[in-house]
C-alpha positions, 0 to 999 in steps of 0.5 A, spaced: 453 818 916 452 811 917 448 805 920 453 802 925 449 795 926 450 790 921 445 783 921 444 785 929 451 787 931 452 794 933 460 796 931 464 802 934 469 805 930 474 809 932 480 814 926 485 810 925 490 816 923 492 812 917 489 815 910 487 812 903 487 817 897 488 823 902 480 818 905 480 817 912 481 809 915 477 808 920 477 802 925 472 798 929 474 796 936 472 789 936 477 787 930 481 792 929 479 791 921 481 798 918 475 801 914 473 806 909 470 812 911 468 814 906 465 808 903 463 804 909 467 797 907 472 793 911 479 793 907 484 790 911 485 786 917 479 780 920 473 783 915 476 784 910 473 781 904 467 779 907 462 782 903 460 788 909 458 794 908 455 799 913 449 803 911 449 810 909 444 815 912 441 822 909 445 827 912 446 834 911 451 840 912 448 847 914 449 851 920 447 851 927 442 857 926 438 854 921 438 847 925 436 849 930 431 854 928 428 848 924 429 843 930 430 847 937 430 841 941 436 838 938 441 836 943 449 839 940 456 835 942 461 839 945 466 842 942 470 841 949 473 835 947 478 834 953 484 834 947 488 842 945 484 843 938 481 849 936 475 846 932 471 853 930 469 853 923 476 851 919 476 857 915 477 860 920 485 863 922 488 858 927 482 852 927 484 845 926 485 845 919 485 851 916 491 850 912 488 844 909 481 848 907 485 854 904 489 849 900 487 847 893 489 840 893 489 835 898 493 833 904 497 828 900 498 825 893 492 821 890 492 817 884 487 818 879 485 825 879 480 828 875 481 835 871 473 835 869 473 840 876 478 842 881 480 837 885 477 841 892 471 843 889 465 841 893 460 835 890 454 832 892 455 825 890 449 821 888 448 813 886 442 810 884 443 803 882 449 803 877 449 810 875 453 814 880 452 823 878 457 829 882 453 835 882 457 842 884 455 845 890 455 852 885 450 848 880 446 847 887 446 854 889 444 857 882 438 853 881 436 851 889 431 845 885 434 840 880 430 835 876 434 829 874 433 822 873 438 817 874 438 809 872 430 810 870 429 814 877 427 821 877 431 824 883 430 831 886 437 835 889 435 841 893 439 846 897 436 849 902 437 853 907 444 853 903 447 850 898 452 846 902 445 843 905 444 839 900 437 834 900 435 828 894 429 825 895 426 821 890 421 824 885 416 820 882 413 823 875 413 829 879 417 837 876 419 841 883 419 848 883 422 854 888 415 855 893 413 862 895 415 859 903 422 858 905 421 850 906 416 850 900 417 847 893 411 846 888 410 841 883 407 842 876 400 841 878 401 848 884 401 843 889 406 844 896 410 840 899 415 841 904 422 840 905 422 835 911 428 830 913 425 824 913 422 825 906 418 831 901 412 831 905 405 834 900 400 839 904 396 841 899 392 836 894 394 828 896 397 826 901 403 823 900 411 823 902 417 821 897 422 818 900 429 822 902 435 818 898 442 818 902 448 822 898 455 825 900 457 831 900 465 832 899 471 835 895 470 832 887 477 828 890 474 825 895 468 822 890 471 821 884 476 817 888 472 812 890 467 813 884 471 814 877 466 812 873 462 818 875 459 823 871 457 830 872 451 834 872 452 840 867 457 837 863 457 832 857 
């Protein structure tokens, strides 16, 4: 997810149907300058080269019920969409893309893959400054709170209501553990703090709020193609 407004103007992009690394290219309406999706930088046609880069937003993977247990005045787009696709869950029998979610490889032949994970292993893909850390959703799922650091940055990964719904925050000098409420960590001093999308927000003790940091989550391809120097978290 991305800020679409650069330096006051307000872009509007539509899928181009052409592909990079098996990546989709999008396109803006107003120049047509073809743009990674998943880098949010223009890469051929007016402006390319011209040092734009669209702005990532937090964004999290989780299911409806959760949500919307959490946010029940969310507004939902329609699967109506006017166009004969079936957009149930892909691992579903007969929903758009299904032979690609149960595949283990990409769509189309990339360069330069990475044998550390298997190419379609799900990532949350993280940088802070120059260092850039993929870290496995099964890791995320096993340990639900990660304490890290990253180029001096002590960094926080949770997964919470899911796995897949991966959040980082910033974690100051703080240690996070699993509270006993759903929604809930604990730092090392016992106090709470509750797990908002906007940031960690403290409950009890003194006031404050860490800032939530933007991530990806996507297969280990998809990362590493656009991030080859990356390292990942639980391996040397």
């Amino acid at each position: 997810m991305y800020d679409a407004t650069i330096d006051g103007a307000t872009f509007l992009f539509g899928t181009s149907g052409f592909l990079y690394q098996s990546n989709k290219l999008m396109y803006d309406r107003t120049t047509r300058t073809l743009w990674h999706a998943f880098t949010g930088e223009p890469v051929v046609g007016r402006l390319a080269l011209s040092g734009l880069r669209l702005r990532l937003l937090p964004a999290s993977i989780t299911t409806w019920g959760a949500w919307l247990a959490e946010h029940p005045e969310t507004t939902v787009v329609s699967l109506e969409t006017g166009y004969v696709r079936d957009y149930r869950d892909p691992r579903d029998p007969g929903a758009a893309y299904f032979d690609y979610a149960a595949s283990s490889g990409p769509l189309f032949a990339i360069r330069g893959e990475d044998p550390r994970l298997p190419p379609k292993e799900l990532v949350f893909g993280l940088q802070e400054g120059s260092i850039e850390r993929a870290f496995p959703l099964r890791l995320v799922e096993r340990f639900t709170v990660i304490n890290d650091s990253m180029n001096g940055e002590n960094v926080l990964i949770v997964g919470f209501p899911t796995p897949a719904s991966v959040r980082a925050y910033r974690r100051s000098n703080h240690e996070f553990r699993v509270g006993a409420v759903s929604g809930q960590l604990v730092d090392e001093a016992g106090h709470v703090w509750r797990i908002d999308e906007t940031g960690l927000t403290a409950i009890s003790g003194e006031s404050r709020i860490l800032e939530r940091l933007a991530g990806q989550t996507s297969y280990w391809f998809a990362w590493y193609a656009f991030h080859p120097s990356s390292g990942i978290y639980g391996s040397p």
